[in-house]
Rosetta silent file (secondary structure, phi, psi, omega in degrees, C-alpha in Angstrom):
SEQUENCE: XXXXXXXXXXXXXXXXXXXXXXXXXXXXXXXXXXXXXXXXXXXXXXXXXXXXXXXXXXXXXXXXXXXXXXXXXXXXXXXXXXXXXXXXXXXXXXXXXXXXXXXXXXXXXXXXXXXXXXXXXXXXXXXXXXXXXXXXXXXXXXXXXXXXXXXXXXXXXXXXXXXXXXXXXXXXXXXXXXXXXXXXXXXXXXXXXXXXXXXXXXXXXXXXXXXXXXXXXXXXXXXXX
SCORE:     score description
SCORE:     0.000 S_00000001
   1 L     0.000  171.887 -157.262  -23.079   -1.369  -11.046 S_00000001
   2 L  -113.368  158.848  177.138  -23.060   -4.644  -12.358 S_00000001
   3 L   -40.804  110.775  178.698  -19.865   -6.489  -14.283 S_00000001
   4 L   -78.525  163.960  179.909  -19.546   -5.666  -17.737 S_00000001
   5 H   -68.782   -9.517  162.089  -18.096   -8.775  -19.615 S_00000001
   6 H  -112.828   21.400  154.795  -15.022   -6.759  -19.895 S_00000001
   7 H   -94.614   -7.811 -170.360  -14.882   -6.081  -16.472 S_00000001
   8 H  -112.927  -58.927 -173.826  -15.030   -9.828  -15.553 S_00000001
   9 H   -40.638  -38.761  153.482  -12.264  -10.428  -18.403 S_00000001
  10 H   -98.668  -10.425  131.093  -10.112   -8.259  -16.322 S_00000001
  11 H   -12.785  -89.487  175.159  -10.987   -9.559  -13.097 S_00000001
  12 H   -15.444  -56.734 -169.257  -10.075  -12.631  -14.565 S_00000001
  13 H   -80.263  -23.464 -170.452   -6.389  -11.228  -16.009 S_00000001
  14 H   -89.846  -37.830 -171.511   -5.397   -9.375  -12.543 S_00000001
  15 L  -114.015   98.867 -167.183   -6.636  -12.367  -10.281 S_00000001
  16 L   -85.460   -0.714 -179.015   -5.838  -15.519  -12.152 S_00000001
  17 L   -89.869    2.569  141.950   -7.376  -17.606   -8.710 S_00000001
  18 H   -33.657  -61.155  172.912  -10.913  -16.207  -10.324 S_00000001
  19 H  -103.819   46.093 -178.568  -10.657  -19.262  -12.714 S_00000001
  20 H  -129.342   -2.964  177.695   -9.500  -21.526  -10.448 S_00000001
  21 L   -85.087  143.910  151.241  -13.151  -21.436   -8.724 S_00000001
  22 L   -43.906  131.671  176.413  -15.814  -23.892   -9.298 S_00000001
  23 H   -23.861  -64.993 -162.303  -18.212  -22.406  -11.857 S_00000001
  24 H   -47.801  -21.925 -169.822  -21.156  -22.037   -8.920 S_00000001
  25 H  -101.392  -14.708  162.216  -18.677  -20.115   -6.746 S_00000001
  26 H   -57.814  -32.096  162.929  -17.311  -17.833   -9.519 S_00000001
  27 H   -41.384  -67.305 -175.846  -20.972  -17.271  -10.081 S_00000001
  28 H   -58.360  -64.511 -157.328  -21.393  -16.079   -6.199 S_00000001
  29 H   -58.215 -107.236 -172.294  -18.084  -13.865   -6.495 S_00000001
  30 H     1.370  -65.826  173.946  -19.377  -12.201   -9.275 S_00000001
  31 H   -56.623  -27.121  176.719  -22.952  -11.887   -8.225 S_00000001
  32 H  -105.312   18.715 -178.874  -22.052  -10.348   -4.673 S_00000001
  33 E   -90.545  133.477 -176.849  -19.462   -7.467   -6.446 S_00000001
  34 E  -121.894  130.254 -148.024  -20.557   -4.243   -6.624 S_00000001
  35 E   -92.451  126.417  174.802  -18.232   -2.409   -9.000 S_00000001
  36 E  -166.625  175.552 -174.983  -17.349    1.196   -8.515 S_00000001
  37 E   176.216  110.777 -163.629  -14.461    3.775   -9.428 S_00000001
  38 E   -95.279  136.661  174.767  -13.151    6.465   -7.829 S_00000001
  39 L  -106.017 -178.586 -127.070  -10.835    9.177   -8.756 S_00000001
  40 L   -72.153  135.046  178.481   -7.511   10.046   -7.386 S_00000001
  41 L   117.285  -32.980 -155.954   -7.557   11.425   -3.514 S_00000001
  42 L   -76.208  160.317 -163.905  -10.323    9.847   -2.643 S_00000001
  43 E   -96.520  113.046 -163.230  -11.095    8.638    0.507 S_00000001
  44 L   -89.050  -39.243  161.291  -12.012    4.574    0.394 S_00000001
  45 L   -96.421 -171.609   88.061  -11.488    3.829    4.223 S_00000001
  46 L  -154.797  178.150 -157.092  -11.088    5.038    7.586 S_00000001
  47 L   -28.755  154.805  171.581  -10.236    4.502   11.303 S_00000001
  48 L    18.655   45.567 -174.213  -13.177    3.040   12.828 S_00000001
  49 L   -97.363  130.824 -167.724  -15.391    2.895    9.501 S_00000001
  50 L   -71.098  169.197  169.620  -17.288   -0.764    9.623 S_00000001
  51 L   -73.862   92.781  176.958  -15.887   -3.140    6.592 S_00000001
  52 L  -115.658   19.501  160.552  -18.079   -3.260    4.024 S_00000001
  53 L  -157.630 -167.098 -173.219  -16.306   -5.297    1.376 S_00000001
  54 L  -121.353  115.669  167.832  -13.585   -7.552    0.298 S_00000001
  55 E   -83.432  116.616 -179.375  -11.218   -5.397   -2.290 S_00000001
  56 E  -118.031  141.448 -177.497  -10.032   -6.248   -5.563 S_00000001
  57 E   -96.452  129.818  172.219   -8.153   -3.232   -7.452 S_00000001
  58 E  -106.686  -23.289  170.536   -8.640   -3.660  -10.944 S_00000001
  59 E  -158.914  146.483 -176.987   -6.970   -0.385  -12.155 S_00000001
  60 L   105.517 -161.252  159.972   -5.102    2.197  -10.305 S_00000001
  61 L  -177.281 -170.202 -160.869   -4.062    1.674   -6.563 S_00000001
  62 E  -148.362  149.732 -145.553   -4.634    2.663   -2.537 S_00000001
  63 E  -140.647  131.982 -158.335   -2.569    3.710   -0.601 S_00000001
  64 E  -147.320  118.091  176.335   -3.081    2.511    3.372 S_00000001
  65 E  -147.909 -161.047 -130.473   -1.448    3.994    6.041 S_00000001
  66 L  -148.773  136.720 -178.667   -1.840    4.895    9.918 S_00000001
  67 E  -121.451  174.185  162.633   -2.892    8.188   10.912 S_00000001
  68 L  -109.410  142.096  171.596   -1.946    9.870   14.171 S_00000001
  69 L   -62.818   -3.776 -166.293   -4.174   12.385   16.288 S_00000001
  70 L  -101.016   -1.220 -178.139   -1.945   14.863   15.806 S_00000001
  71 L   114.809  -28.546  159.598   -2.120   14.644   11.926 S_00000001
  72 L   -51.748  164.985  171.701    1.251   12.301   10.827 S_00000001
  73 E  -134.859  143.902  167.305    0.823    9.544    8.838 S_00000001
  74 L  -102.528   77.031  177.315    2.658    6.193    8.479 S_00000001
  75 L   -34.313  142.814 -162.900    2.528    4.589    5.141 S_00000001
  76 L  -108.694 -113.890  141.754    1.540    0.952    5.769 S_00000001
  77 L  -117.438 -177.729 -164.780    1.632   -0.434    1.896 S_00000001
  78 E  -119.807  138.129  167.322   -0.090    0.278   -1.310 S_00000001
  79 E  -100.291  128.446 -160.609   -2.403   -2.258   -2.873 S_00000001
  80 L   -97.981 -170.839  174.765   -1.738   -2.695   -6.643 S_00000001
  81 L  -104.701  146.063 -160.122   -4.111   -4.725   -9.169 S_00000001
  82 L    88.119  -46.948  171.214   -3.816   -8.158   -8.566 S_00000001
  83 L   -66.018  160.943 -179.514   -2.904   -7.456   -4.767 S_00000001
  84 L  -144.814  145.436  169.719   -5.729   -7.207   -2.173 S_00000001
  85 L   -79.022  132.440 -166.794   -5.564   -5.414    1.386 S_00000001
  86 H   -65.977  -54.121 -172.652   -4.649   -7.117    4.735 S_00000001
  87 H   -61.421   -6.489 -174.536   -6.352   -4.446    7.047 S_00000001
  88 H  -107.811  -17.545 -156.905   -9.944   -5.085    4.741 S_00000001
  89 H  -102.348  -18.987 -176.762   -9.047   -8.927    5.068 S_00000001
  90 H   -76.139  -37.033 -164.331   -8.263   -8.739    9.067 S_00000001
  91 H   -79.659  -42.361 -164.235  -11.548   -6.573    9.757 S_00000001
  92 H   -67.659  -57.285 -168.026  -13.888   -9.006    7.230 S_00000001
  93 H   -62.252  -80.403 -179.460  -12.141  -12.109    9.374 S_00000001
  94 L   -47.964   -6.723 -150.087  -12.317  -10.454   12.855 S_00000001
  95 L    40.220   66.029  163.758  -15.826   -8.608   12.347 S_00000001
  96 L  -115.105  148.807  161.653  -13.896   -5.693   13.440 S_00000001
  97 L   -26.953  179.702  165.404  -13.825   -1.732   12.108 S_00000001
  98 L   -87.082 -158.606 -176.625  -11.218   -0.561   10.177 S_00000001
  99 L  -163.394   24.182 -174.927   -7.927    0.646   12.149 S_00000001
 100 L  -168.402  179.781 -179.097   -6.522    2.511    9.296 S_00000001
 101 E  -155.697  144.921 -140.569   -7.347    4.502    6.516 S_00000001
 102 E  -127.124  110.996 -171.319   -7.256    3.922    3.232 S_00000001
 103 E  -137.034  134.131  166.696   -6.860    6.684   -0.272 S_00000001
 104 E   -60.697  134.138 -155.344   -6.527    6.235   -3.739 S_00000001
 105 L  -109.741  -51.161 -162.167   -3.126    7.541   -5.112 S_00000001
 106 L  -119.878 -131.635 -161.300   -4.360    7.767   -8.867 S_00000001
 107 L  -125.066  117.905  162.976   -8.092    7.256  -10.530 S_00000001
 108 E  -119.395  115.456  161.712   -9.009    3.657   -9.490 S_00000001
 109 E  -124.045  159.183 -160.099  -11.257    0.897   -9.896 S_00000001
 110 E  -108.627  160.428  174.563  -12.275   -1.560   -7.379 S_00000001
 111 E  -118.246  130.833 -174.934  -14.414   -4.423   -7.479 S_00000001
 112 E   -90.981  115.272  142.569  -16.100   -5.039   -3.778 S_00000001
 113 E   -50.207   91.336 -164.870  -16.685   -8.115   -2.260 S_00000001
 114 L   -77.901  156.909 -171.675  -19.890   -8.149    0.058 S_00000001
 115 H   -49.371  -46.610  177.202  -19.108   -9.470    3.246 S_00000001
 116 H   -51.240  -76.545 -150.543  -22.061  -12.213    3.136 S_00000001
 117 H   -81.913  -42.844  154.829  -20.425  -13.713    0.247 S_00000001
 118 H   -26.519  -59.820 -179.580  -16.704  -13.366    1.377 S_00000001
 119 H   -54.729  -87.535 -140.055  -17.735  -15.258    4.600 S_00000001
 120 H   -66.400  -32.094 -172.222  -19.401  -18.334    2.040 S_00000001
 121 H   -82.847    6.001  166.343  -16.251  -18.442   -0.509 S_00000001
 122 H   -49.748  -31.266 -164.663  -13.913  -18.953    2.481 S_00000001
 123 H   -94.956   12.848  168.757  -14.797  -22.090    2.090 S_00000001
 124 L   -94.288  148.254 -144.158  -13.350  -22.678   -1.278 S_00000001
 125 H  -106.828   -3.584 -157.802   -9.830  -23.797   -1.111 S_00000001
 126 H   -98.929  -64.550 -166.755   -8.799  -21.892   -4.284 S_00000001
 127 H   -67.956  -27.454 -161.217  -10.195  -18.364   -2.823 S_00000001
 128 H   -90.254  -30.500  176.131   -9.330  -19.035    0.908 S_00000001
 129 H   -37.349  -71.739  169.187   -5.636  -20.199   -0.185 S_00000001
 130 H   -24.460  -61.784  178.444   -5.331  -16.506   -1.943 S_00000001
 131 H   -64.588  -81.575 -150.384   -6.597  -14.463    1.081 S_00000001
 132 H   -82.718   20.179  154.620   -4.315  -15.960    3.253 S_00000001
 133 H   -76.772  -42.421 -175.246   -1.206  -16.296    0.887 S_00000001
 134 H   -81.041  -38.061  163.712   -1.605  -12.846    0.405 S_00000001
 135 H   -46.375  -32.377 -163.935   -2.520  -11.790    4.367 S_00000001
 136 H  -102.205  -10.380  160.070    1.199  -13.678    4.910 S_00000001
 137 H   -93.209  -29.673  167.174    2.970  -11.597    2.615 S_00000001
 138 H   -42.553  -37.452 -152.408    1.519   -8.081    3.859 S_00000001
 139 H   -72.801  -26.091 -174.547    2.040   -9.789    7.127 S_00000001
 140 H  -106.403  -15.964  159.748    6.223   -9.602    6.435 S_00000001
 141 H   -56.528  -73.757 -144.143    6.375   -5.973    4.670 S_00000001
 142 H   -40.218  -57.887 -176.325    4.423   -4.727    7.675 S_00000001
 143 H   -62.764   -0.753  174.304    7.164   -6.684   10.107 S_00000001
 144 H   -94.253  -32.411  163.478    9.536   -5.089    7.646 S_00000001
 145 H   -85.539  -39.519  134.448    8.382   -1.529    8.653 S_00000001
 146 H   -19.733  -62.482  168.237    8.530   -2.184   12.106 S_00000001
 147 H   -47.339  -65.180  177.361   11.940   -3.129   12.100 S_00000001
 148 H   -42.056  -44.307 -170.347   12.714   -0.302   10.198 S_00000001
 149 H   -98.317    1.660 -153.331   10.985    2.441   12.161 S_00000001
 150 H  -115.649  -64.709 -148.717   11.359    0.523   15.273 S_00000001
 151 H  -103.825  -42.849 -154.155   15.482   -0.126   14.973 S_00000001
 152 L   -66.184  126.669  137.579   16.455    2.088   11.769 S_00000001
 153 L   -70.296  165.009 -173.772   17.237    5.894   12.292 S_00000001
 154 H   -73.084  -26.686  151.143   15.691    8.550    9.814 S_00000001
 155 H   -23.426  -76.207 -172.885   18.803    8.982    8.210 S_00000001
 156 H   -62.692  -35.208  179.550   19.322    5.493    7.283 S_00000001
 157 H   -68.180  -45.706 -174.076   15.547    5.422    5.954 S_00000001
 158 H   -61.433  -33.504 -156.607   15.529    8.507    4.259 S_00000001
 159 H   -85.682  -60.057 -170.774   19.055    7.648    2.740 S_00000001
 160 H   -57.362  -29.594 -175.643   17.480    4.028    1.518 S_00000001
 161 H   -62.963  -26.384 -165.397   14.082    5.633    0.733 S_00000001
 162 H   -88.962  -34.680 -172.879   16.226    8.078   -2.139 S_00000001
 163 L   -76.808  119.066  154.224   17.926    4.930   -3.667 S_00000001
 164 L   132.170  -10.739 -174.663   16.693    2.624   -6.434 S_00000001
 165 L  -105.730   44.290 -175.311   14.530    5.728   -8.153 S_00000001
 166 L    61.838  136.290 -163.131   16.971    6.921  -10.629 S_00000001
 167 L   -53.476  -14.946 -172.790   19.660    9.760  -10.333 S_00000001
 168 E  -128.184  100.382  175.490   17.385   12.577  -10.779 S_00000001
 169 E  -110.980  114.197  166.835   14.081   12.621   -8.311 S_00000001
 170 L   -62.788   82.854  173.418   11.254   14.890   -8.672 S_00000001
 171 L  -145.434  161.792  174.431    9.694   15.196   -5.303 S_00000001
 172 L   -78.874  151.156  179.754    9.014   17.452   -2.342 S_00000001
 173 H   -51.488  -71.352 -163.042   10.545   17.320    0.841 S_00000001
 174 H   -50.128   -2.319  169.209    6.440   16.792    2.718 S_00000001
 175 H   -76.443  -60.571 -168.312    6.114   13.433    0.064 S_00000001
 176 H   -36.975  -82.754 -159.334    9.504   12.150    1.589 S_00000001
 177 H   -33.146  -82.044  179.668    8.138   13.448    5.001 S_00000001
 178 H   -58.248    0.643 -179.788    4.806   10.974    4.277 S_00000001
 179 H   -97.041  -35.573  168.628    6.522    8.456    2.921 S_00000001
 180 L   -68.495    6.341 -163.807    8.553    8.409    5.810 S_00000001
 181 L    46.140  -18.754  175.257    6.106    8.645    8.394 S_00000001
 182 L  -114.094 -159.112  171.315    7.471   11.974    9.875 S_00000001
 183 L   -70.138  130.171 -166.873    7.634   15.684    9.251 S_00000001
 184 L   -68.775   20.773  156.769    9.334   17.973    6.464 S_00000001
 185 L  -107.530  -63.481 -168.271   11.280   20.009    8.581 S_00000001
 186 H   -41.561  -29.613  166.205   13.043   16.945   10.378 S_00000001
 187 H   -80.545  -29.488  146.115   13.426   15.559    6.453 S_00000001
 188 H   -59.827  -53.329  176.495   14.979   19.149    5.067 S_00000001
 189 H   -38.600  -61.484 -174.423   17.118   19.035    8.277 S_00000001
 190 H   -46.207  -55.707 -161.005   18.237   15.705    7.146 S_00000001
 191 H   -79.063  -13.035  168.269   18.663   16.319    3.102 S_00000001
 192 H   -62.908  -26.796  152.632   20.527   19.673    3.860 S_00000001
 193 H   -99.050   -6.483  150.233   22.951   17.521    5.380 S_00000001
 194 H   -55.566  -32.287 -151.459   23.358   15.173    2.405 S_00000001
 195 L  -113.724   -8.526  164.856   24.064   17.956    0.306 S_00000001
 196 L   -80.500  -51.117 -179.641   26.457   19.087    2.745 S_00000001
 197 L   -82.769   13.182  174.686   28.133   15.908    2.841 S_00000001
 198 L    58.027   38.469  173.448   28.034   16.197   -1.079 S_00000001
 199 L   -82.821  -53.601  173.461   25.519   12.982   -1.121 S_00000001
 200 E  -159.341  174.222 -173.439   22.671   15.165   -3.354 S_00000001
 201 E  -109.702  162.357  131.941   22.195   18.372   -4.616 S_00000001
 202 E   -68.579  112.743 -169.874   19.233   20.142   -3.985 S_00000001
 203 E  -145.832  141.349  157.304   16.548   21.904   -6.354 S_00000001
 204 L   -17.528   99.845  168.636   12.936   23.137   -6.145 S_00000001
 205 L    73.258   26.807 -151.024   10.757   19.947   -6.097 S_00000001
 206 E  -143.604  115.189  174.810   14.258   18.271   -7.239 S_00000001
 207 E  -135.798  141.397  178.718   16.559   16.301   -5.700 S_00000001
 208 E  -108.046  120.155  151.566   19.914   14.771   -7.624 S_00000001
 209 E   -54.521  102.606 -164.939   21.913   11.917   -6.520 S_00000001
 210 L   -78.627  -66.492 -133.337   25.933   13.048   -6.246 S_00000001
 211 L  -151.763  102.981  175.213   27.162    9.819   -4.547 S_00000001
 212 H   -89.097  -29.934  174.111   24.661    6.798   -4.579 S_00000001
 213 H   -62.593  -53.607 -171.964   27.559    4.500   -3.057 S_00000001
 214 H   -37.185  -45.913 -160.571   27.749    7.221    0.057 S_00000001
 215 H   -86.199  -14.707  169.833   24.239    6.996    0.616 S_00000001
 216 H   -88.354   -5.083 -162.516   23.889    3.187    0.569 S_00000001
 217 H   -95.859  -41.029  166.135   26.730    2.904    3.124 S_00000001
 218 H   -80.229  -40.961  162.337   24.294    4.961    5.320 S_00000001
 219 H     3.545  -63.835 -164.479   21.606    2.997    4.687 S_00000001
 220 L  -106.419   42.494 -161.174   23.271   -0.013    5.419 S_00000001
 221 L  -131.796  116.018  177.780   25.026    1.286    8.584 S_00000001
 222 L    93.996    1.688 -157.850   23.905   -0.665   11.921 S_00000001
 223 L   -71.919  -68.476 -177.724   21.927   -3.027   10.033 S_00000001
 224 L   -53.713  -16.907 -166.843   24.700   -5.978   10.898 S_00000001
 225 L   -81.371    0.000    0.000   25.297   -5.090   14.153 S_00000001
């Protein structure tokens, strides 16, 4: 569907480099978006699905992560409004598939970029500055999740992953377990020994932080070395 004028007003408000284009190429952007909005679950991307736009989230978010054949998943990052995804801007740039797969966490809408016109507004310094400001911060979470899963044990992640979300968290072990890239019984193994070590308590769907210094101390344990 085509822009309503208060769909281009928030365009406008999420992506302030929108009115930083010359009229003619704001014009193009506009003219090559195809508008659409999906609700929560749904599936936007996946592994070795051709590219077929440039993403802007206008409400909502996506949630992009790595799948395994055997059925894990790695969260990657989430793209918010205002944010745009690396893995749609490396595939548009490379002509390559996708290499990841990509689901809406709530009821989201996106505005689409066709490819054609991606390709011509590269050449605006306002629009190409943007993609790749934004490609070079994705580019250091990602090398920040390496590190982590690469040097970190699931302890220390798991321990950092519970902090910063308030003393009382409603969640299931298998969200940790996807957030976490690995499985819910190796993540019950784990929080059964927090709660051993008097760290959190344990509840249905529930988990309460006892000792928030304890758990940043694991966290933070090899980090320095």
């Amino acid at each position: 569907m085509s822009a309503t004028p208060h769909q281009t007003d928030r365009l406008a408000e999420r992506y302030p480099m929108v009115a930083a284009l010359p009229p003619s190429a704001r014009e193009r952007l506009l003219g090559g978006a195809r508008w659409v909005r999906v609700p929560a679950g749904s599936l936007l991307f996946d592994d070795l699905q051709a590219c077929e736009g440039f993403p802007f989230v206008i409400e909502g978010s996506v949630r992009v992560l790595k799948c395994a054949p055997n059925g894990r998943e790695l969260p990657l990052y989430r793209v918010a409004p205002g944010e745009t995804c690396i893995i749609s801007s490396s595939c548009l740039l490379g002509h390559e598939d996708y290499n990841a797969r990509g689901i809406a966490e709530s009821d989201t809408e996106l505005m689409l970029l066709a490819r054609p016109v991606f390709d011509e507004l590269l050449a605006e310094p306002a629009f190409r500055d943007f993609v790749f400001h934004l490609f070079a911060e994705r580019i250091g979470i990602l090398m920040q999740l390496i590190e982590e899963v690469a040097f970190q044990r699931l302890d220390q992640r798991l321990a950092a992953l519970l902090l910063g979300k308030g003393r009382v968290l409603h969640v299931t072990h298998q969200q940790l377990a996807d957030e976490l890239g690995s499985v819910r019984e190796f993540v019950s193994r784990l929080l059964k020994g927090f709660a051993a070590q008097g760290l959190v308590r344990l509840s249905r769907e529930q988990i309460e932080i006892l000792d928030p210094a304890g758990l940043r101390k694991l966290a933070s344990e090899g980090r320095h070395e």
